[in-house]
N, CA, C and O of each residue as an XYZ file, in Angstrom:
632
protein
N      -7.841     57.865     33.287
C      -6.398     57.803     33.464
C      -5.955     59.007     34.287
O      -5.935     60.152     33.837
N      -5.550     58.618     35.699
C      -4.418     59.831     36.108
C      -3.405     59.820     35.887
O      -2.766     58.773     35.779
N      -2.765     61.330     35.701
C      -1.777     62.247     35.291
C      -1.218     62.576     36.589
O      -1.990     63.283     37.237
N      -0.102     62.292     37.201
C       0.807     62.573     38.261
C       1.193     64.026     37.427
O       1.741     63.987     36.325
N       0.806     65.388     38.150
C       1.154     66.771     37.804
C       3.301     66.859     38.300
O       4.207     67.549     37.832
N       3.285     66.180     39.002
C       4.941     65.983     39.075
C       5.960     65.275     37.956
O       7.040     65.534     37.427
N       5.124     64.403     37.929
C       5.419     63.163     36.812
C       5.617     63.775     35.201
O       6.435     63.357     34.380
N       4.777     64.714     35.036
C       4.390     65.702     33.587
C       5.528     66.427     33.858
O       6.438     66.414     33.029
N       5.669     67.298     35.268
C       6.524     68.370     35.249
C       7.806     67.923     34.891
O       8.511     68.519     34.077
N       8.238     66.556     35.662
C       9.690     66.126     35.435
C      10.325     65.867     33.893
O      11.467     66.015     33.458
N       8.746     65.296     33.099
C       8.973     65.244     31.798
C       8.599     66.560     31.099
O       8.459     66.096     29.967
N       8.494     67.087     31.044
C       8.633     68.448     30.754
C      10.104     69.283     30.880
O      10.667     69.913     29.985
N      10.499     69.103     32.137
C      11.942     69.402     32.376
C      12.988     68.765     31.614
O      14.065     69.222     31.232
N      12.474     67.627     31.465
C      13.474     67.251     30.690
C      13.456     67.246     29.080
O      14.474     66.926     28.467
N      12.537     67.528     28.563
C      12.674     68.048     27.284
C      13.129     69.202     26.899
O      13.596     69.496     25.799
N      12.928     70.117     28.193
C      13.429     71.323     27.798
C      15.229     71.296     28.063
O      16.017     71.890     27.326
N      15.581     70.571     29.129
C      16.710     70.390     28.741
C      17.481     69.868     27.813
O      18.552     70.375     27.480
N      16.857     68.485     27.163
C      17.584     67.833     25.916
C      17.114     69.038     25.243
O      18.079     69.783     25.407
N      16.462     69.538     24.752
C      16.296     70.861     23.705
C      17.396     71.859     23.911
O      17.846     72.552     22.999
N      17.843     71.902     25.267
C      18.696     73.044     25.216
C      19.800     72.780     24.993
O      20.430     73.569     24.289
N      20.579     71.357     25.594
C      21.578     70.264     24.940
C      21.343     70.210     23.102
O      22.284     70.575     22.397
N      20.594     69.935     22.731
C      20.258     70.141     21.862
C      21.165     71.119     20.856
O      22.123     70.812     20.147
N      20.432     72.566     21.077
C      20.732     73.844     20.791
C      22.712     73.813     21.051
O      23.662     73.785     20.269
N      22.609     73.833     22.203
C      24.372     73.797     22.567
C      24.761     72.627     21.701
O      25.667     73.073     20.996
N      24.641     71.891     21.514
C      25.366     70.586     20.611
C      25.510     71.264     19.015
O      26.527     71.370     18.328
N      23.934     71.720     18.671
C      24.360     72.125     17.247
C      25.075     73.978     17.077
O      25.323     74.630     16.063
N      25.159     74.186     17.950
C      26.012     75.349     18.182
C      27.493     75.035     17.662
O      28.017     75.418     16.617
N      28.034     74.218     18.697
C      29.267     73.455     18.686
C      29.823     72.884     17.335
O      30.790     73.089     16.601
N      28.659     72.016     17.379
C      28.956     71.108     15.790
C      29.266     72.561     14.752
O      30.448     72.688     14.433
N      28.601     73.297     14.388
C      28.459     74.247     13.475
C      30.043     75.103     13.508
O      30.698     75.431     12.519
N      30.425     75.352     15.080
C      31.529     75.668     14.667
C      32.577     75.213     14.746
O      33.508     75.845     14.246
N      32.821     73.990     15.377
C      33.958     73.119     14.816
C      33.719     72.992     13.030
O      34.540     73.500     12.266
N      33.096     72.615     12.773
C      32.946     72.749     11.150
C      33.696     74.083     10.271
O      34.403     74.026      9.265
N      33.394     74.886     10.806
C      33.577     76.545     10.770
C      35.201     76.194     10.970
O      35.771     75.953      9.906
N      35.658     76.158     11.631
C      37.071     76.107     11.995
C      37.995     74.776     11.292
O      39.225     74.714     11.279
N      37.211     73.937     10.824
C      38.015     72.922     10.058
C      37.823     73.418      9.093
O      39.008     73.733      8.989
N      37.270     73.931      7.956
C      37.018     74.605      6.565
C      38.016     75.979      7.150
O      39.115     75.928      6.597
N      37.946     76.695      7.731
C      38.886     77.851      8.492
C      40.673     77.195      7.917
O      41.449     77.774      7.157
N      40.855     75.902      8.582
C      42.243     75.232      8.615
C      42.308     75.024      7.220
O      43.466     75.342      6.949
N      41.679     74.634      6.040
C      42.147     74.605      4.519
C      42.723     75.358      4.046
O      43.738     75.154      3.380
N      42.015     76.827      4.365
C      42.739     78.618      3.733
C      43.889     78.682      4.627
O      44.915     79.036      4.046
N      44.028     78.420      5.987
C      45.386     78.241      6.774
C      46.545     77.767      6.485
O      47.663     78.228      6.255
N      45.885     76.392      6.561
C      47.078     75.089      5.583
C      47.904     75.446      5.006
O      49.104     75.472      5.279
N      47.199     75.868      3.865
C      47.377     76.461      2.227
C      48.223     77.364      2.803
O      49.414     77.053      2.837
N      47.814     78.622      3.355
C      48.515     79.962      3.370
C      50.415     79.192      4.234
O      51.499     79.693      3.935
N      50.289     78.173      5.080
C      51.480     77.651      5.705
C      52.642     76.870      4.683
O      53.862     77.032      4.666
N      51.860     76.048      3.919
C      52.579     75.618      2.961
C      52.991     76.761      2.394
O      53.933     77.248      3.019
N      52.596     77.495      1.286
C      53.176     78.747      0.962
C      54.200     79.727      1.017
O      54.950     80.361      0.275
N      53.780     79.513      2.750
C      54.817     80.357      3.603
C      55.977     79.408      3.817
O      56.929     80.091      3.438
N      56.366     78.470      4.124
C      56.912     77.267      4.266
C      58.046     77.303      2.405
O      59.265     77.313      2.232
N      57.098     77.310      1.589
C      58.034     76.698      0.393
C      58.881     78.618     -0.067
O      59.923     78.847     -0.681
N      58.049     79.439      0.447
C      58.683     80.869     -0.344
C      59.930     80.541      1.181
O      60.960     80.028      0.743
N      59.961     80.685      2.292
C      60.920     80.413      3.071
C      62.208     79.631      2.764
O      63.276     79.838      3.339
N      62.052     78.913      2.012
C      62.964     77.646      1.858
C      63.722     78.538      0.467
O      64.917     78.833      0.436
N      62.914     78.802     -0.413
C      62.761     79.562     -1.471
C      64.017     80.844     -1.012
O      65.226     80.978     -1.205
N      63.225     81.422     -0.502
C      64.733     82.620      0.340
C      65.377     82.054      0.626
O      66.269     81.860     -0.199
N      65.483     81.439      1.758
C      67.044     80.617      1.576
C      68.007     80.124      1.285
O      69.110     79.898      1.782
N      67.270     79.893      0.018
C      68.101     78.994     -0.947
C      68.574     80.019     -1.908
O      69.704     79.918     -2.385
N      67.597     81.238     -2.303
C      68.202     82.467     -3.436
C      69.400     83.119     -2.054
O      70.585     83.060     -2.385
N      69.145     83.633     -0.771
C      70.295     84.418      0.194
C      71.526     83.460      0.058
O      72.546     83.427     -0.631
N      71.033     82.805      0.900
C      72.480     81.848      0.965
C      72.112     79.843      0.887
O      71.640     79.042      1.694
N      72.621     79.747     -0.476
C      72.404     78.710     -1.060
C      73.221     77.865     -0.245
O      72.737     76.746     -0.078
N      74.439     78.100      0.372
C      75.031     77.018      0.789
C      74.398     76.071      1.981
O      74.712     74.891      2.137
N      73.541     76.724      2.721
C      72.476     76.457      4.075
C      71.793     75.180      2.797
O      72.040     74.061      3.245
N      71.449     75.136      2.157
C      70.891     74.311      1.655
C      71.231     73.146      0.489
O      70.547     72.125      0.425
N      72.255     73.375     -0.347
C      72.748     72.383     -1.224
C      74.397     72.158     -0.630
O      75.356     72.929     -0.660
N      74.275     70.911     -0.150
C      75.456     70.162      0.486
C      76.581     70.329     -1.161
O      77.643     70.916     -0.956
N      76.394     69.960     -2.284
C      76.641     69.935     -3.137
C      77.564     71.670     -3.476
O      78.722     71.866     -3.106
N      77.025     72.334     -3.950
C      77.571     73.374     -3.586
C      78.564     73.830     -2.761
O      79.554     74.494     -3.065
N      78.038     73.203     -1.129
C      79.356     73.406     -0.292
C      80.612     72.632     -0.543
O      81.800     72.949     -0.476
N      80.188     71.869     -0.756
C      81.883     71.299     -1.404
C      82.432     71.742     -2.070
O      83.654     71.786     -1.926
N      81.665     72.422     -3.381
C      82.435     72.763     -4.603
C      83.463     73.948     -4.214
O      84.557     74.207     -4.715
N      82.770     74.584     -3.165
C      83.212     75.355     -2.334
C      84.468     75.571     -1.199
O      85.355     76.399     -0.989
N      83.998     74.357     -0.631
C      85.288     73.536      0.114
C      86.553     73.074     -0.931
O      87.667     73.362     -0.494
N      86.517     72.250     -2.534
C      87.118     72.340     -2.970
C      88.207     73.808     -3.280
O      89.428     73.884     -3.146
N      87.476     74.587     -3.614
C      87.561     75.969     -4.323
C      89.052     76.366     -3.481
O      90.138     76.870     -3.766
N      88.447     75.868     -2.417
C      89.338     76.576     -1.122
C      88.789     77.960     -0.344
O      89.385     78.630      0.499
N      87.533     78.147     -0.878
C      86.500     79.086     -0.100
C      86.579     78.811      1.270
O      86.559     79.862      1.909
N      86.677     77.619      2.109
C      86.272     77.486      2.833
C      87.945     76.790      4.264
O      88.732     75.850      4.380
N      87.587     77.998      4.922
C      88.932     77.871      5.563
C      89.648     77.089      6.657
O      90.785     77.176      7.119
N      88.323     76.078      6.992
C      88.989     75.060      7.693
C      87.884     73.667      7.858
O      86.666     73.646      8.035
N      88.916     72.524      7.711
C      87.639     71.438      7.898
C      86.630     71.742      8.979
O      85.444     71.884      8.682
N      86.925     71.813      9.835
C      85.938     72.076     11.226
C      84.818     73.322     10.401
O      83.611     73.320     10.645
N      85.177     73.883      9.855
C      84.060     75.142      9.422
C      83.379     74.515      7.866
O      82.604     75.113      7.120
N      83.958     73.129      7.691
C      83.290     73.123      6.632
C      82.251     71.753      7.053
O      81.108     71.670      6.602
N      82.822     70.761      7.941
C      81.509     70.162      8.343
C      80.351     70.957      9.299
O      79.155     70.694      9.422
N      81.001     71.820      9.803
C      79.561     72.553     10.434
C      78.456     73.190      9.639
O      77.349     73.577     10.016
N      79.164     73.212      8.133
C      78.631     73.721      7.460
C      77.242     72.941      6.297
O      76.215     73.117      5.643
N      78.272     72.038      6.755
C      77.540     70.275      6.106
C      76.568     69.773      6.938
O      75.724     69.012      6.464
N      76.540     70.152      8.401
C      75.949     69.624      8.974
C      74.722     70.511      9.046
O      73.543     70.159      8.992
N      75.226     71.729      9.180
C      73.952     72.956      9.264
C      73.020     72.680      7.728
O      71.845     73.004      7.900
N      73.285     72.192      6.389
C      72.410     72.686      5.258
C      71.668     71.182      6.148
O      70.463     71.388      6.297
N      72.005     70.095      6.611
C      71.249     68.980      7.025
C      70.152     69.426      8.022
O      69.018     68.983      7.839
N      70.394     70.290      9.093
C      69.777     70.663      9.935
C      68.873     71.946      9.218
O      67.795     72.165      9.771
N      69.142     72.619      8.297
C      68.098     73.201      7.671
C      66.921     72.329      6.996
O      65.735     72.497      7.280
N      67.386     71.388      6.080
C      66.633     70.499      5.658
C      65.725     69.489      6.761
O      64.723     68.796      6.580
N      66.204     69.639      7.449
C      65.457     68.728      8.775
C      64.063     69.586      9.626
O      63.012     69.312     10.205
N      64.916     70.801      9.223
C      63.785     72.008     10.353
C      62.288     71.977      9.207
O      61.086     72.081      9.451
N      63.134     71.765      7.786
C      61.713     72.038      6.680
C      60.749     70.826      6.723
O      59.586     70.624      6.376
N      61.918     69.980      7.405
C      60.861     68.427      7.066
C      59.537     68.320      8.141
O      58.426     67.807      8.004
N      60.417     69.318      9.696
C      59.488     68.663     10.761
C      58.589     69.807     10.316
O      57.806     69.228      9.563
N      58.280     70.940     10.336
C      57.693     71.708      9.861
C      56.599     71.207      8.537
O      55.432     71.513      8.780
N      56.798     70.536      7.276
C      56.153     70.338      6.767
C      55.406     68.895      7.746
O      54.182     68.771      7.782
N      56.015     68.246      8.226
C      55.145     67.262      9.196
C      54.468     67.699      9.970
O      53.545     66.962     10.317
N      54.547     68.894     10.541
C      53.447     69.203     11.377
C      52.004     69.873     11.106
O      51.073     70.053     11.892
N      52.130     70.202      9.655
C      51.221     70.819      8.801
C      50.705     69.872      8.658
O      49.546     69.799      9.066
N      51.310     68.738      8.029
C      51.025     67.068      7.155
C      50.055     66.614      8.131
O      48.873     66.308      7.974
N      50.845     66.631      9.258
C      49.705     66.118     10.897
C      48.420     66.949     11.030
O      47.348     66.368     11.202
N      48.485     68.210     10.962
C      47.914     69.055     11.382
C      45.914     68.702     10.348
O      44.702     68.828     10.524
N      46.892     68.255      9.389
C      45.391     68.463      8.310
C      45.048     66.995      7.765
O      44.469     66.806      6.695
N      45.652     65.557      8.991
C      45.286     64.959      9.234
C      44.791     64.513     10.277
O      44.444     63.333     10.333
N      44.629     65.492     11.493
C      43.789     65.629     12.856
C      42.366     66.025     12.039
O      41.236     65.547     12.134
N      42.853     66.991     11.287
C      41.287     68.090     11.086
C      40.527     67.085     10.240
O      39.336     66.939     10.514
N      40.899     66.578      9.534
C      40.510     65.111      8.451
C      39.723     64.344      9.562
O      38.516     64.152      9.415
N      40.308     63.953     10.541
C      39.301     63.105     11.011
C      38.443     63.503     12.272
O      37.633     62.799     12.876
N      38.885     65.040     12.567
C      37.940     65.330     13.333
C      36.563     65.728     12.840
O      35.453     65.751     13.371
N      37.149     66.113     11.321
C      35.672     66.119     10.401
C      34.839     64.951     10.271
O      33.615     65.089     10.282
N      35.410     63.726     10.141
C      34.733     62.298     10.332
C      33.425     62.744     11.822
O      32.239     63.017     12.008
N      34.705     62.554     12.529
C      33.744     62.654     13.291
C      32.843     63.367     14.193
O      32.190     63.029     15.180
N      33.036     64.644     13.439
C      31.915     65.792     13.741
C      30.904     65.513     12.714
O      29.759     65.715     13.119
N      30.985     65.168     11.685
C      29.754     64.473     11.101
C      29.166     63.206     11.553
O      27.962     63.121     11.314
N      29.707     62.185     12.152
C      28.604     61.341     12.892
C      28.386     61.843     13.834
O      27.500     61.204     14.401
N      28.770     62.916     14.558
C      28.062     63.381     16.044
C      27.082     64.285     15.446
O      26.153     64.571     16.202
N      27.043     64.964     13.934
C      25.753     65.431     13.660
C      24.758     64.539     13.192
O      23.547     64.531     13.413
N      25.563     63.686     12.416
C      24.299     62.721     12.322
C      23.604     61.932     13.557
O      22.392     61.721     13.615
N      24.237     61.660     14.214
C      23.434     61.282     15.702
C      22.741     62.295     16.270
O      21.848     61.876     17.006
N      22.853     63.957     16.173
C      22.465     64.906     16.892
C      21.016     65.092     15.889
O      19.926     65.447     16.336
N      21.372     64.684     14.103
C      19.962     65.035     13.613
C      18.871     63.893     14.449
O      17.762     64.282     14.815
N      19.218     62.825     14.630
C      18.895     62.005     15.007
C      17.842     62.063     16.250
O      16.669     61.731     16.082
N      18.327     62.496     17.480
C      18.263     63.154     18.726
C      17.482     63.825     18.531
O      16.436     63.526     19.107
N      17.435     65.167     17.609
C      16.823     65.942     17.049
C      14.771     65.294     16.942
O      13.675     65.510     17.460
N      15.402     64.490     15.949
C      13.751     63.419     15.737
C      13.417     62.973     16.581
O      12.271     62.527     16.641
N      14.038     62.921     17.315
C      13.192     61.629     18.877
C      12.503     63.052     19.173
O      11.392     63.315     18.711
N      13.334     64.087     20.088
C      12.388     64.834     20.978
C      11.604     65.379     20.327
O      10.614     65.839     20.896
N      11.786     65.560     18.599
C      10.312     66.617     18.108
C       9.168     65.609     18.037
O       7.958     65.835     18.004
N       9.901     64.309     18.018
C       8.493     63.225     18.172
C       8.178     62.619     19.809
O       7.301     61.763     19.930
N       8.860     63.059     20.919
C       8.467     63.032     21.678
C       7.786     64.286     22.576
O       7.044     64.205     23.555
N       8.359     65.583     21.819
C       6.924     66.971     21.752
C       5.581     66.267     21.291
O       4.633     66.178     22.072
N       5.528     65.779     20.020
C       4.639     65.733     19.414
C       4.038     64.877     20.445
O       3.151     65.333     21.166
N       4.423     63.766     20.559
C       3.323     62.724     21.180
C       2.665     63.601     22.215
O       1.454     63.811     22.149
N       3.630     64.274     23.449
C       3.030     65.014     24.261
C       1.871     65.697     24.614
O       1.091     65.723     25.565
N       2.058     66.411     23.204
C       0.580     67.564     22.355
C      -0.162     66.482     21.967
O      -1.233     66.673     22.543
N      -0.265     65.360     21.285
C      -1.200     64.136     21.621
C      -1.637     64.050     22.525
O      -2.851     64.256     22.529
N      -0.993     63.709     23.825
C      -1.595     62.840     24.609
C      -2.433     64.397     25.587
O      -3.508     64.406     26.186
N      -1.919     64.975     25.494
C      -2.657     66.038     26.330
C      -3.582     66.528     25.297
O      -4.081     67.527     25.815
N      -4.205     66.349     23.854
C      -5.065     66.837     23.441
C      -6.266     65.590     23.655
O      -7.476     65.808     23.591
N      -5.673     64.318     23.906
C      -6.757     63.387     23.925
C      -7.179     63.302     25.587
O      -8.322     63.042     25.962
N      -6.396     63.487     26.209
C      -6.791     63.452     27.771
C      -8.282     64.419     27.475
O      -8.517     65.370     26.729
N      -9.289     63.475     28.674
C     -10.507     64.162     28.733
C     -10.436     65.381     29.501
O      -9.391     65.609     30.109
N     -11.230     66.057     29.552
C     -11.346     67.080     30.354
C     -12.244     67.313     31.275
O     -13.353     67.788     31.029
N     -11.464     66.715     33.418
C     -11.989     66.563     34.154
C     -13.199     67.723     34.676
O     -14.098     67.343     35.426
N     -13.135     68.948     34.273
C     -14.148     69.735     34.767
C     -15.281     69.527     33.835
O     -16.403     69.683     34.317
N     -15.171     69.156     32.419
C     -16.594     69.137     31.430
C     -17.267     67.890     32.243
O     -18.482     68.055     32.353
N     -16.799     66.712     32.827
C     -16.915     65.699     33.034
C     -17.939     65.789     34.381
O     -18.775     64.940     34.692
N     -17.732     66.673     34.880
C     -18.385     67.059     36.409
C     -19.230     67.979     36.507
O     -19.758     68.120     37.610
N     -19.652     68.959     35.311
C     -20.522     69.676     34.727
C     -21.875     68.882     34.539
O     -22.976     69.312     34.883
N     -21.546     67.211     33.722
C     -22.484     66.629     33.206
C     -23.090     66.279     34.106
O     -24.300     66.164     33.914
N     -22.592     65.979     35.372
C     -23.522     64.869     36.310
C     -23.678     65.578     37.697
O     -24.305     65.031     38.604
């Protein structure tokens, strides 16, 4: 059997590149992983920050936030003109609105990372995968070049 020495080299090259694809793939994988477990302690720390925020607001100035209140207020006669008291109605709405998109973007946020975890685990499971072909297409390699005869013993004999 001849061995095209080009033919070997090209396959050779290219193992060493899927190996190095390889290497860079589970690099990657490892730290996207790293950074979605990263976003849980984040999350967490946003919500937090998010509910003690609302939390101040509501102990400084309660009226930004309970419509209820402002009326009682508006009744009272606290409050010195209609025009200053729907802006006022309208602002605890627009506070409540800023908390909502805010908690939606968290809500979103750690349902991107949810499924980018999906599917950074089938791209590792395809990469363990990948993984097995080329260590079994090393291996065969070191096969087939340990069974190839050896043309100089061969020319010794005769």
């Amino acid at each position: 059997m001849i061995v095209d020495p080009a033919e070997t080299m090209r396959a050779q090259l290219a193992q060493e590149k899927n190996t190095v694809l390889a290497v860079k793939r589970d690099k990657y994988i490892k730290e996207r992983l790293r950074q979605i477990r990263m976003w849980n302690a984040i999350g967490w720390l946003f919500w937090i920050l998010l509910a003690v925020a609302a939390f101040f607001i509501y102990r400084q100035k309660p009226i930004y936030l309970d419509p209820h209140l402002l009326s009682i207020q508006i009744q009272l006669g606290k409050m010195p003109s209609n025009e200053l008291a729907q802006l006022a109605a309208l602002g605890s709405l627009l506070f409540w609105g800023m908390i909502g998109i805010i908690a939606g973007f968290i809500f979103q946020i750690y349902v991107a990372m949810y499924s980018e975890r999906k599917l950074i685990r089938l791209f590792e499971t395809l990469h363990q995968e990948d993984l097995a072909r080329y260590q079994l297409a090393d291996q065969q390699a070191i096969d087939d070049k340990n069974e190839m005869p050896n043309v100089s013993d061969s020319d010794q004999t005769t």
